[in-house]
C-alpha positions in Angstrom: -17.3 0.8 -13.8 -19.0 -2.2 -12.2 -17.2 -3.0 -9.3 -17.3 -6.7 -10.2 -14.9 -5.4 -12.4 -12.5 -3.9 -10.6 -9.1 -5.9 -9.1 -7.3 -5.7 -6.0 -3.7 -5.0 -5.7 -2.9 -8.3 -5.8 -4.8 -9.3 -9.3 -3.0 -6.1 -10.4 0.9 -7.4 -9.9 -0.7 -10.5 -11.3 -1.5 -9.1 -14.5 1.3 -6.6 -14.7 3.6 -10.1 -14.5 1.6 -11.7 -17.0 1.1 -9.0 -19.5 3.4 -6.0 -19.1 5.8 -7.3 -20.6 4.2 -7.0 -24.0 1.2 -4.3 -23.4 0.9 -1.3 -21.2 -1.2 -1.3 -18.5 -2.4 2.2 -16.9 -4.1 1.7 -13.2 -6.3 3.8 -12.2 -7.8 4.5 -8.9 -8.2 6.8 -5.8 -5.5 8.9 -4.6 -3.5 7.5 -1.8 -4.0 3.7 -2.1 -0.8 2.3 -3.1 -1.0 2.3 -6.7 3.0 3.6 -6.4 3.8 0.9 -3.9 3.5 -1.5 -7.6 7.0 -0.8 -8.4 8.3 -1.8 -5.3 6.0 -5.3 -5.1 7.5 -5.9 -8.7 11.3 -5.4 -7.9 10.7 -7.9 -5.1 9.2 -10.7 -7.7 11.3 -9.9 -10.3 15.0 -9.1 -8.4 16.8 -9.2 -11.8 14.7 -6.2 -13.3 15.8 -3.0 -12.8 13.2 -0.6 -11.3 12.6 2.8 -13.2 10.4 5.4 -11.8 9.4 8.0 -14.2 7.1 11.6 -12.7 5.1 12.7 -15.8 3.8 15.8 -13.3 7.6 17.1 -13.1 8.8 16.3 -16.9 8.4 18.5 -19.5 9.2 17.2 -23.5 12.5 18.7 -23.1 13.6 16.4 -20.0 12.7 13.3 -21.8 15.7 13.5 -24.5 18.2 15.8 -25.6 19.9 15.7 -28.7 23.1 14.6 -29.7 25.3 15.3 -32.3 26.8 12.3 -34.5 29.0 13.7 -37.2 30.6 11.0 -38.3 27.0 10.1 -39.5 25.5 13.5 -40.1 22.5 13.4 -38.2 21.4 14.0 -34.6 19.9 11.4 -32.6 18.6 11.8 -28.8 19.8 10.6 -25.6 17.2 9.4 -23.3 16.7 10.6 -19.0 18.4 8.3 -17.4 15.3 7.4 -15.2 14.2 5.3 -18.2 16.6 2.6 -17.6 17.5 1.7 -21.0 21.4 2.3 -20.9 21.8 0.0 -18.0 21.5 -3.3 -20.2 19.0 -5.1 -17.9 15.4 -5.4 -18.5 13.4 -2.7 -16.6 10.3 -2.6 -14.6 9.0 1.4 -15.9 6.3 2.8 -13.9 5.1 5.9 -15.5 3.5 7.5 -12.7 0.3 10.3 -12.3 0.9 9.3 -16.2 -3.3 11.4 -16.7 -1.6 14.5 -15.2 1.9 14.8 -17.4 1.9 17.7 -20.1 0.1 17.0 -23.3 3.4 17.3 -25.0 4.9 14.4 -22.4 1.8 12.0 -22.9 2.6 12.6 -26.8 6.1 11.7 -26.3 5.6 8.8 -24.1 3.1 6.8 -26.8 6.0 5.4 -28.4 7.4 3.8 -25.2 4.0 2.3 -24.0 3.6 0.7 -27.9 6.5 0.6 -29.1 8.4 -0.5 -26.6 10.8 2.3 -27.5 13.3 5.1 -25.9 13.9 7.4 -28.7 15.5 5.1 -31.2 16.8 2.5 -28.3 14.0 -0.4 -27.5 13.6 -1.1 -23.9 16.2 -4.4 -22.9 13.9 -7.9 -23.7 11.4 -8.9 -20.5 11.2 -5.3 -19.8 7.1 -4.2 -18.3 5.7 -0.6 -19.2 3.2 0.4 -16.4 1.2 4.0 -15.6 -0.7 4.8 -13.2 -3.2 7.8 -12.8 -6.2 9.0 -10.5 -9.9 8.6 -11.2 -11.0 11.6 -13.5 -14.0 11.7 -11.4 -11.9 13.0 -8.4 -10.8 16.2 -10.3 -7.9 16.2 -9.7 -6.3 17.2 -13.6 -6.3 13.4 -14.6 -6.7 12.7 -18.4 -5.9 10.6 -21.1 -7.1 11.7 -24.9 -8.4 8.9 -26.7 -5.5 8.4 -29.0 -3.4 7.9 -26.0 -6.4 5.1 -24.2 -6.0 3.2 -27.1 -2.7 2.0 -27.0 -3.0 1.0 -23.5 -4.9 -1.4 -21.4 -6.7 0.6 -18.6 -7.7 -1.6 -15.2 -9.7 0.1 -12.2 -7.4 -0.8 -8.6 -9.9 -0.4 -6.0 -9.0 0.2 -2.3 -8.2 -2.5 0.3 -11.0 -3.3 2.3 -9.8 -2.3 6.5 -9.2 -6.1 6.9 -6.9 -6.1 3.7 -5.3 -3.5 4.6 -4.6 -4.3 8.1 -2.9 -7.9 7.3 -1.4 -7.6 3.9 0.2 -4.0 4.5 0.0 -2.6 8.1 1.0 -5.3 10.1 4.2 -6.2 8.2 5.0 -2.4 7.5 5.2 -1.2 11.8 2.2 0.5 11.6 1.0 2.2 14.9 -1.8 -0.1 17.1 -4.2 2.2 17.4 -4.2 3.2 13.6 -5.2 -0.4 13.2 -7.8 -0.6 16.2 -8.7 2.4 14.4 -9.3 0.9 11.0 -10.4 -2.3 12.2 -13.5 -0.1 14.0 -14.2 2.0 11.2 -14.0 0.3 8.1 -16.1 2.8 6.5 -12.3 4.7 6.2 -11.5 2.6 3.0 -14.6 3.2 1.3 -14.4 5.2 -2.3 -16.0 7.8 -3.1 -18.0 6.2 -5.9 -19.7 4.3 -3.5 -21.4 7.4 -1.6 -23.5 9.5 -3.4 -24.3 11.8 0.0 -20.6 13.1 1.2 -22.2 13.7 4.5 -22.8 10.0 4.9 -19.0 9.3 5.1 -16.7 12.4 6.6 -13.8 10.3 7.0 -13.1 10.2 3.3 -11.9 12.5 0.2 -15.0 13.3 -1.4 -15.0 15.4 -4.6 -18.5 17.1 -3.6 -16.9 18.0 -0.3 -14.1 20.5 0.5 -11.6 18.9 3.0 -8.2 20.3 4.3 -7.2 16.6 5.4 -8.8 13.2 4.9 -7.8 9.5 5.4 -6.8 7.4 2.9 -3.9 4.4 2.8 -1.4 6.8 2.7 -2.4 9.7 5.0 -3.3 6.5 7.8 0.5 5.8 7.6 1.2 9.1 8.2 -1.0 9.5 11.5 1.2 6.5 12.4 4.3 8.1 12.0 2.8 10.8 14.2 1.7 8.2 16.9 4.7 6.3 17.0 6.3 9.4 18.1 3.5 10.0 21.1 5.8 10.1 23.7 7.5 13.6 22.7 4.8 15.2 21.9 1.9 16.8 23.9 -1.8 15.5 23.6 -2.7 18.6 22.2 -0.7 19.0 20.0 -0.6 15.4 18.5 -4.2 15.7 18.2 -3.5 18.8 15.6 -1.3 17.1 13.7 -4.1 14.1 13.3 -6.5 16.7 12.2 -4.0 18.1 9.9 -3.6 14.5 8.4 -6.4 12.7 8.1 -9.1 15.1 9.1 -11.1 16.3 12.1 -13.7 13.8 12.4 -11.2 11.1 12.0 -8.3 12.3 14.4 -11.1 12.7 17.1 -11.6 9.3 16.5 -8.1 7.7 16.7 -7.1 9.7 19.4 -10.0 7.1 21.7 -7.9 4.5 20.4 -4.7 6.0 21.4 -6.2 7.0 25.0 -6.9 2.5 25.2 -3.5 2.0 24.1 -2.5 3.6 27.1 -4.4 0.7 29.1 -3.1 -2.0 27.0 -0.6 -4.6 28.9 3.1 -3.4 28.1 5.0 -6.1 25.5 7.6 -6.9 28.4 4.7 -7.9 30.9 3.5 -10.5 28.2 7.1 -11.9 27.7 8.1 -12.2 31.2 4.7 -13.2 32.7 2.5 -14.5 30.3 0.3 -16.0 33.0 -0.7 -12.9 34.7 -0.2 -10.0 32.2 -3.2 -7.8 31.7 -6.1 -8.9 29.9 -8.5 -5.4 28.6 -11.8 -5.5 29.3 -12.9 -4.1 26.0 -12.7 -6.0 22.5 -11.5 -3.0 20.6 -8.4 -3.0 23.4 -7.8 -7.1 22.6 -7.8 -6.3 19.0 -4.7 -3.8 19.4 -3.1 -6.1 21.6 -3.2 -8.7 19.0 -2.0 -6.4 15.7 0.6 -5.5 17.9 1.8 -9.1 18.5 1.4 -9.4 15.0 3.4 -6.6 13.8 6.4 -7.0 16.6 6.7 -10.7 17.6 10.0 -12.2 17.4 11.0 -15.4 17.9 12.2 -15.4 21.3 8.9 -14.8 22.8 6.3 -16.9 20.7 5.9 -19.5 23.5 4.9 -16.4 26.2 2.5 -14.7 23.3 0.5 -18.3 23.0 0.6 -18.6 26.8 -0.6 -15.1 27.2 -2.8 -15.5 23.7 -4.8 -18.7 24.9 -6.7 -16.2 27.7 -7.7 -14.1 25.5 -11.6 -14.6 23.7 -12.0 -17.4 20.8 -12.4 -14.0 18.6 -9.1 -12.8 19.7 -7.2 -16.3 19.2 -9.0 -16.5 15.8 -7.9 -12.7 14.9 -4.1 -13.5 15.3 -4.5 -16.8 13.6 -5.8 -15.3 10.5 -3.3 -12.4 10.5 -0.3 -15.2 10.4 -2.3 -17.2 7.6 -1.5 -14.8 4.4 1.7 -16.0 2.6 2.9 -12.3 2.7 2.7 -12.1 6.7 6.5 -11.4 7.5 6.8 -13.1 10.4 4.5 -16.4 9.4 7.7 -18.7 9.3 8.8 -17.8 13.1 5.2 -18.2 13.9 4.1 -21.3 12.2 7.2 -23.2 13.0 7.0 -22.9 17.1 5.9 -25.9 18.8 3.4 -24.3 21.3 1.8 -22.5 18.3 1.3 -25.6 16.1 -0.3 -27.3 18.9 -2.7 -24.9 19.1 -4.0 -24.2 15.6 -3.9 -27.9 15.5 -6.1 -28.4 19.1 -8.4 -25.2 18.0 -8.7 -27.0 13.8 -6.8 -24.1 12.0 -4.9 -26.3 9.6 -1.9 -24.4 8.0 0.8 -25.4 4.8 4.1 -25.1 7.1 6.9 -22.5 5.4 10.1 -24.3 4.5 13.4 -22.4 5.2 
């Protein structure tokens, strides 16, 4: 596919709002790069909805709907799985998920809910959305849809979040580790696809089909390795490190564990609150760029004022880097941020011009 035509995460939800409701979408894309985390963006836009979460890789025909005897009517008619939704009254957000890996018999059994709109003989509560999601054939991984099946639906390639998407829009608001984002912010060959290198050997960071790999870093696995890290304390270097490699690969765990070696140079949080003045400043930019995501990803209102004290001796790049990560609407923390004094008189000295958040 062109990749002028492929959508971000974002677009997606945007869509999935707009048109799920009548049509089924199936997304498609790499493994590991949030195509699951849809539901949970479309329970928070739609609160009312009820969100449904169907595995076609651990249903078989028979745990779709049983039958049930009416003999008062003489016929049998079937109960649906409960993870459908449909006896709760409410309109439902269904994601069908690895939809391209289910059973053939499950895919079969599923057309009528993606057209029809229908659980056995009960149709889905009004405003419900029908979603799948599937992996890129091309990643050969078991995931197909017969062409019977692809034209009922609408299929849309997700592509992955470039390292500075993925670094304000997820990490920052989701406690990811500092040095996974130093990390990602230095690499950002890490959130390349697949499809885009022809030679694997020119990218060992990533899953390559061409390549066999134990380990390999995508969206998911990088959370992972944070987990890991934020645990650093208890466990020894060696032994950190081989959980990394066991994670997101060798090449790449080498690589992040620099970055956690520099977070053990980086000023301490409780330096910056108490003595803004004189905390450490690092010498190195890759340093300054952990010490800002981790302002980012931890500041609380309490100690705004000390972070722009600290902040303001920092490089233009550095005060430009945390400006930009409170900018995006979905930055947690942008209301505490934008609405302190010391902080509005910057952006407004320095000509960063933001919409102030109402409470």
């Amino acid at each position: 596919m062109n990749n002028v035509y492929v959508s971000n995460i974002e677009d997606i939800v945007q869509l999935l709002l707009h048109v799920g409701g009548k049509r089924t979408v199936v997304i498609e894309g790499d493994m590991g790069i949030g195509k699951s985390t849809l539901l949970k963006i479309l329970k928070k836009k739609l609160p009312d909805h009820v969100a449904c979460y169907l595995d076609g890789t651990t249903k078989d025909l028979g745990d779709l709907f049983i039958p049930d005897l009416d003999r008062q009517a003489g016929c049998v008619s079937f109960l649906p799985n409960e993870q459908f939704g449909v006896h709760l009254g409410k309109p439902v957000i269904l994601m069908l998920d690895e939809l391209g890996k289910a059973n053939p018999s499950v895919k079969n059994a599923l057309l009528v809910v993606i057209l029809e709109r229908m659980i056995g003989n009960q149709p889905l509560p009004e405003g419900s959305i029908v979603f799948g999601t599937t992996n890129l054939g091309a990643e050969g991984v078991g995931d197909m849809l017969p062409p019977h099946a692809r034209n009922r639906i609408i299929t849309v390639r997700m592509r992955k979040p470039t390292s500075e998407e993925w670094i304000n829009n997820y990490a920052i608001n989701n406690d990811v580790h500092p040095s996974v984002m130093g990390f990602v912010k230095e690499f950002p060959q890490v959130m390349q696809s697949f499809t885009e290198v022809s030679n694997p050997d020119d990218n060992p960071y990533i899953y390559h089909p061409k390549r066999q790999a134990n380990a390999f870093i995508t969206p998911r696995s990088l959370e992972c390795a944070s987990d890991i890290l934020h645990q650093r304390e208890h466990i020894p270097d060696d032994t950190l490190t081989g959980a990394l490699i066991g994670t997101i690969g060798e090449r790449g765990a080498l690589d992040m564990m620099a970055f956690v070696k520099l977070a053990d140079k980086l000023p301490t949080l409780q330096s910056i609150k108490d003595d803004p003045s004189n905390a450490l400043v690092p010498d190195s930019a890759s340093a300054v760029c952990m010490v800002v995501y981790r302002a980012l990803s931890t500041i609380d209102r309490d100690w705004v004022d000390a972070w722009v004290t600290y902040m303001k001796r920092l490089s233009a790049e550095a005060q430009g880097l945390f400006a930009m990560g409170v900018k995006p609407s979905t930055y947690g923390k942008r209301s505490l941020v934008m609405q302190n004094k010391q902080f509005t008189k910057w952006a407004m000295d320095n000509n960063y011009m933001f919409a102030s958040d109402k409470e």
